[in-house]
Every structure is written in structure tokens, then in C-alpha cells.
N, C-alpha and C positions, 0 to 999 in steps of 0.2 A: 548145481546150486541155482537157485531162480533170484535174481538181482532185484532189489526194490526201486521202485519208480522215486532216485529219488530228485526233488525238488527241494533240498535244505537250504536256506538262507547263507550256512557258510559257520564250520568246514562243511565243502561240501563237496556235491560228484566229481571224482577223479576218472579220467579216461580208461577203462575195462583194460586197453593195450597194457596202460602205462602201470597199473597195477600188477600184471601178469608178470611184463619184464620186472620190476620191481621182487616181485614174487620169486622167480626165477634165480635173482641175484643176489636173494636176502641172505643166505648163511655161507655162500661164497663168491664173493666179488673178485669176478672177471681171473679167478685161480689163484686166489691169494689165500686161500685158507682162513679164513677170516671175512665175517661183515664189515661192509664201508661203514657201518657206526664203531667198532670197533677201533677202526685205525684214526692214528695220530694224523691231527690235521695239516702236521708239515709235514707230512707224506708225500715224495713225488704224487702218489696215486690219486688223495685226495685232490692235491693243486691242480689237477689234470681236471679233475670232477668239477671246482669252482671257478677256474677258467672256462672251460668250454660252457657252462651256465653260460658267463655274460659276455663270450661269443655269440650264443644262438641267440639271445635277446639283445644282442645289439644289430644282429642280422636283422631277424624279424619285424623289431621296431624300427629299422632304418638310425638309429642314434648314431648323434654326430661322434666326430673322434674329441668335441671339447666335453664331452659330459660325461663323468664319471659313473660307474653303474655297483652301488653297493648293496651288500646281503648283511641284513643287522638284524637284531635281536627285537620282543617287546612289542612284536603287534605295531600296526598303524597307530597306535593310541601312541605310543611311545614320540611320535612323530608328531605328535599334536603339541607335544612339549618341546620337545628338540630343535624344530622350526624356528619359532621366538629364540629361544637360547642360541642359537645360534645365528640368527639372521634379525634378529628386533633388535638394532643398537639405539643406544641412546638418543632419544631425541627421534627417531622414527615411529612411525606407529605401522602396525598390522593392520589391512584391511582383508575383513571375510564376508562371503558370500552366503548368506544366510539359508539355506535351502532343506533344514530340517534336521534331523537329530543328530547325526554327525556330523555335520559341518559343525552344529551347535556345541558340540564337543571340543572340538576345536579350537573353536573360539574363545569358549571356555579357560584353555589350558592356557593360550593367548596370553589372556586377561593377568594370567598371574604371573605370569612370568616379567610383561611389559605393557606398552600400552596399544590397545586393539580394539579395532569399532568394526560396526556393522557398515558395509559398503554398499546393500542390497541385499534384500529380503524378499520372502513367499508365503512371511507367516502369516499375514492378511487372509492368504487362499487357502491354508491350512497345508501347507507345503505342497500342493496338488500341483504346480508346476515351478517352471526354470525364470528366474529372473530376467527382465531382455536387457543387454550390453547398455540401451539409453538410461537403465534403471539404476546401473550402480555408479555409484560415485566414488571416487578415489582420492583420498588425502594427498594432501601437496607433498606430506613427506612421508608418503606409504613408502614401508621396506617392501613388501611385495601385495599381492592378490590373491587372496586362497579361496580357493573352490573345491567342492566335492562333486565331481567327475556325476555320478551316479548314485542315487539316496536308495538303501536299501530297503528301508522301511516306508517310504512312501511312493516308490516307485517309479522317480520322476529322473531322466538322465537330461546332460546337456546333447546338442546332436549339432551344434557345433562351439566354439571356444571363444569368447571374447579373447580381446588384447589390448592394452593400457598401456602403447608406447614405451619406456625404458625399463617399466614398475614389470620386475618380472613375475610373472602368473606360477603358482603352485596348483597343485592340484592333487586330492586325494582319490586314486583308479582306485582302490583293492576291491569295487566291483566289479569292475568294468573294465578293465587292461588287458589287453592281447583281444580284446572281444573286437577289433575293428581298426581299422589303419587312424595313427593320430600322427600330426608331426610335429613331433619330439621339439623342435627346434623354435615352435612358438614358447614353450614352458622353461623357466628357473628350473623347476624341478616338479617332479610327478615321481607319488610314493605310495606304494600297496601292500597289503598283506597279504599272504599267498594263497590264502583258504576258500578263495572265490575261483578264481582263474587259473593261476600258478600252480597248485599243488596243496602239502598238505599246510598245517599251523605250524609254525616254529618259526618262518622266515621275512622278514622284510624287505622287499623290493625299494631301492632307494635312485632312482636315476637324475645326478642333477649336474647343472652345470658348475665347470671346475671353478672360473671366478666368482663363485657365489661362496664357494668352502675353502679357499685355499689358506687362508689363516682363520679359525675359529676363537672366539675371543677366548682370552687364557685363561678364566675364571673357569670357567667349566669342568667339569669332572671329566679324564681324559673317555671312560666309556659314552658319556654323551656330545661329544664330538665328533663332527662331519670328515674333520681332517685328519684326525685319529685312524679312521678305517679306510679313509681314500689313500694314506700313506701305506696302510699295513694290505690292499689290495682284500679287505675285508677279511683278513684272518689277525687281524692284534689280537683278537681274545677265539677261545676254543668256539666253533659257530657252529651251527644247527647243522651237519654234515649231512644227517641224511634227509633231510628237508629241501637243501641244496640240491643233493644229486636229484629230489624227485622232482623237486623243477627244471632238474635239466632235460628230465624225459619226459616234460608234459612239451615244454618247450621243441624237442626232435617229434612228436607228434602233432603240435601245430603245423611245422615247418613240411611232415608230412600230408596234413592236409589241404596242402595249397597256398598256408601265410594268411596274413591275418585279411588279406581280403575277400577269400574262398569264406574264411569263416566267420565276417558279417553277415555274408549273404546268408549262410547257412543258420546263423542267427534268428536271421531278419526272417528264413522262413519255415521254422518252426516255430516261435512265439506269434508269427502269423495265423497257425491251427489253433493257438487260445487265444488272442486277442479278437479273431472272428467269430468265436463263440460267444463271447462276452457281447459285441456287440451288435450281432443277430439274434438275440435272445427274447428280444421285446422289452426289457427291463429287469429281467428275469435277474441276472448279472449285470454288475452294474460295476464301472472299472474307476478306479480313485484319481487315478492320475488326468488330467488333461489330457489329450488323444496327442497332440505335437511338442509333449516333453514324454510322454509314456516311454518306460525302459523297456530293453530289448531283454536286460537282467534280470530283471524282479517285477512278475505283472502281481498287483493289488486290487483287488477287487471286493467286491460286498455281495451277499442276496439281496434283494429287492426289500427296501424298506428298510433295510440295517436288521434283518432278522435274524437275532443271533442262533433264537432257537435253530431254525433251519440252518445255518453256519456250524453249530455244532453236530448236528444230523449229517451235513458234508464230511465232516475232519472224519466222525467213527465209520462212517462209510466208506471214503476214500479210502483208509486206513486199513480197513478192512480187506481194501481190493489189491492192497500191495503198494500203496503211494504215500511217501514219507516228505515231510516240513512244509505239508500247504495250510497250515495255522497262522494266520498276517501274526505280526508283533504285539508281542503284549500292552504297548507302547500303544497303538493304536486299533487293534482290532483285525476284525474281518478275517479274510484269505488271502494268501500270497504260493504264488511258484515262482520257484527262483529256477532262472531258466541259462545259467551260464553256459559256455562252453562246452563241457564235458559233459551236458545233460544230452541223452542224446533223442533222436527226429521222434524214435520211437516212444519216446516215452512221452514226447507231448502230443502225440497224436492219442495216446492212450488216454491221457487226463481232457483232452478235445473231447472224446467219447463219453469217459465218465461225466463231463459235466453235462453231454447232452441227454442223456439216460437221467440223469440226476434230477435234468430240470421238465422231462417228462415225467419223474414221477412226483413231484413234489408244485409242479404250479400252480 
């Protein structure tokens, strides 16, 4: 079988290994006669499976012992709302960090639940970079600080973390998580979707600190509460089991290759084969983001001039060569490779290539 080059925005490249073992272990887990989606989630076997998860992600991330680490349902959007409901009390307000379409989401959800203002924005530059820490301003009675870690559709990451004294900092990774050492210990709480970094869609990454959830206000529906699944150890209600276990094995594959600081570097140098492209090109390629907020996850770029004709001439060509989700966002246009983790050296050496063959034959 010949694997596609791919660069999907998300779900997206799972590690070849982790699919194999996965493969492997699909129609009988570990001699049980039976798939782990199969079996009953208070199964010794499964608790085994969702323990050892947020062991190796508590390894990995270095997270303290006061911060809880839960697997919930609904996507990071789900989180967009749950935040506020659970942490916007009366009389506080949400401050977010405006940095382009999901954060804007965010904020959004915010808005209806309580009251939530913009602290700092990038919409002036057309999201093309990171707010700087003297920009945002923080309400006297902010409940927290929300940020998004890394913007997928404009390509723009933080590359390092403000901190607002007492006002504890959220933060939305489900770009960007495990891509690079962070300490866990500056953040409230930092929450992702698994379809980038983690694994496959089903599951929600929730790591946060315990006195921030330990009584959730009672009004709530018990499934959208924090304290609801920090008490049941993340099994109150039936959970994504096989989602779970396949982030337990993306997770023993990071830890295989070296922890998460092996694998910035390794990051950092392969999106370096297309961001050198881009920017030796003469103009030819032209990159969206700011050069000192550009993601190491999602590079955005345009042809010269915003030509879409030739952008669409790229996608059925590429496409053509075996290279899959380098169409930027409907949202905004242009080209994108989304460059996480699991994508591996060779494949961006290959889209290096196609772009320079590309821009020989077309400039």
C-alpha cells in the first residue's frame, strides 16, 4: 500500500506504528476474544487502558500531582461552553485573547453563557500574528484568560505564554499539544481535541487544576460538569474507549521517540524544509503568517499576487502527486500544510520538492 502525503488540517496523520499496533489488536485485544470497543468500560481491562493514558501524559507533560487530567466527550467546542458554565461566576467576567477564528469561537460561546470581553486582539493585522503580553488588558474581576495555544487557519502560534498574576491562564492546544515542552504549571487549565496531535476524533483532552473544579456550580447538567468526571476518574458516562486507548499508543510513541523535546526539534526541522522554500522563493510563495508568530503546525501560505488561478493549479497537481489537505480554509483562502507530529520528515521533504518543481514550472 503507498501512504498519502498527508497534511490534513485535522483529523488528521496518526503515526504508521501506532496504526499497525492498533491494527494488530483490533478483533482481539491482548486475548480476550473480543475488541477493546467491545468491552464494558468497568472492565478491569479497560480501567487499565484509561489509566495508563493519563499516566503517560502526565509523564510526558511533566503535570503536577494538583491537576486533574480528564477524557470527555464533544470536541474542544464543547469546552468553549463548559469553561464559562463552569468557571464564569457571577459577577466575574471572561477575558479572551482574540487571535482569529477559534479563539473567536470561544468567545463566542463565552458571551452566552456570561459576561466576556475581548482582552487583546490581532484582528487589525488580519490575524497574521500573536498579541504581545503589553497588549492585553485584563479585567479587575477576570475569572481567567483564555487563549488559543495555536490558530489553525491562520497559522499563527504563541512561542512563548503570557501570565496575569493570580487570573489563571486557559488555554486552547488541540493544535499544538505534545508538539513541544510547556509548563503545565503556569495554566488553570489547557484543553484539546485529539484529532491534531493525540489520536483519532472522539476524545477531549482536559488537564486542569483541581481547585479550579472542585465544586462546580449546581445548576449545571451533571454531564457538563468538571467535577462530575474528575470524581468518576472520567468514566461517569460510557467514554470513547477506543479513542482513549489510541491515544494511549500515540502517547507510548512519543515517549518512544524521545518526549516531547526530541520532538520539537524534529518539529522545528522539518517545517524548516517548507518554510525555506517559501521564503527563498523570491516572492514566488508568499507565507501569511508573521515570520516570529509562524506555526511550527499549520504553515499558510499564498502564490504571488493571491493567484488563485495558479493555487488551484497547485491543490490538482499536488493531489495528483499523492498529497492530501494542502487547500488553506475556506474561511480564508490560499494553501496550508498542516505539519503536526505524526506527519512524518519525509513527507515534507517531498511537498519541499513539489513546491520547487512547481514554482519552476509556473513562474
Amino acid at each position: 500500500m503507498t501512504r498519502a502525503y498527508n497534511f490534513n488540517a485535522g483529523p488528521a496523520a496518526i503515526p504508521l506504528e501506532v496504526l499497525e499496533q492498533a491494527q494488530a489488536q483490533f478483533v482481539d485485544y491482548e486475548g480476550a476474544g473480543m475488541a477493546l470497543m467491545e468491552m464494558s468500560h468497568r472492565s478491569a481491562t479497560y480501567e487499565k487502558v484509561n489509566q495508563e493514558a493519563q499516566d503517560l501524559l502526565r509523564e510526558l507533560m511533566n503535570i503536577p500531582d494538583n491537576y486533574k487530567i480528564l477524557f470527555l466527550q464533544g470536541g474542544a467546542s464543547t469546552q468553549f461552553a463548559m469553561i464559562p458554565m463552569n468557571l464564569l461566576a457571577e459577577g466575574k467576567v471572561g477575558a479572551y485573547v482574540d487571535t482569529g477564528a477559534w479563539a473567536g469561537k470561544a468567545l463566542k460561546e463565552a458571551k452566552i453563557v456570561g459576561e466576556a470581553v475581548v482582552a487583546g486582539s490581532s484582528k487589525e493585522d488580519q490575524y497574521m500574528r500573536v498579541p504581545q503580553a503589553s497588549e492585553i488588558v485584563v479585567p479587575d474581576q477576570a475569572a481567567y484568560v483564555h487563549i488559543t495555544s495555536n490558530e489553525t487557519i491562520g497559522g499563527v502560534q504563541y512561542k512563548s505564554f503570557p501570565q496575569f498574576g493570580n487570573v489563571p491562564l486557559i488555554a486552547d492546544m488541540s493544535s499544538d499539544i505534545l508538539s513541544r515542552p510547556v509548563d503545565v504549571s503556569k495554566f488553570g487549565m489547557i484543553y484539546a481535541g485529539a484529532q491534531k496531535n493525540l489520536g483519532p476524533s472522539g476524545v477531549t483532552v482536559v488537564i486542569v487544576r483541581e481547585d479550579l473544579i472542585a465544586e462546580s456550580p449546581k445548576h449545571i447538567p451533571a454531564m457538563l460538569r468538571y467535577d462530575t468526571h474528575a470524581k468518576a476518574n472520567s468514566l461517569y458516562n460510557t467514554p470513547p474507549s477506543f479513542s482513549v486507548y489510541m491515544v494511549g499508543l500515540v502517547l507510548k510513541w512519543i515517549k518512544g521517540k524521545g518526549g516531547l523535546a526530541a520532538l520539537e526539534q524534529f518539529n522545528l526541522d522539518k517545517t524548516k524544509l517548507i518554510y525555506d522554500v517559501i521564503d527563498e522563493s523570491n516572492g514566488f510563495y508568499q507565507g501569511c503568517a508573521n515570520k516570529e508568530d509562524r506555526s511550527t503546525m499549520n504553515i499558510t501560505f499564498r502564490i504571488k499576487d493571491q493567484n488563485e488561478e495558479l493555487e488551484k493549479k497547485f491543490i490538482k497537481e499536488s493531489e495528483a502527486a499523492g498529497f492530501v489537505g494542502l487547500k488553506g480554509h475556506r474561511d480564508v483562502g490560499g494553501l496550508r500544510a498542516s505539519t503536526y507530529n505524526a506527519v512524518p520528515m519525509e513527507s515534507c521533504a517531498a511537498l519541499a520538492q513539489f513546491m520547487k518543481e512547481f514554482q519552476q514550472r509556473n513562474a
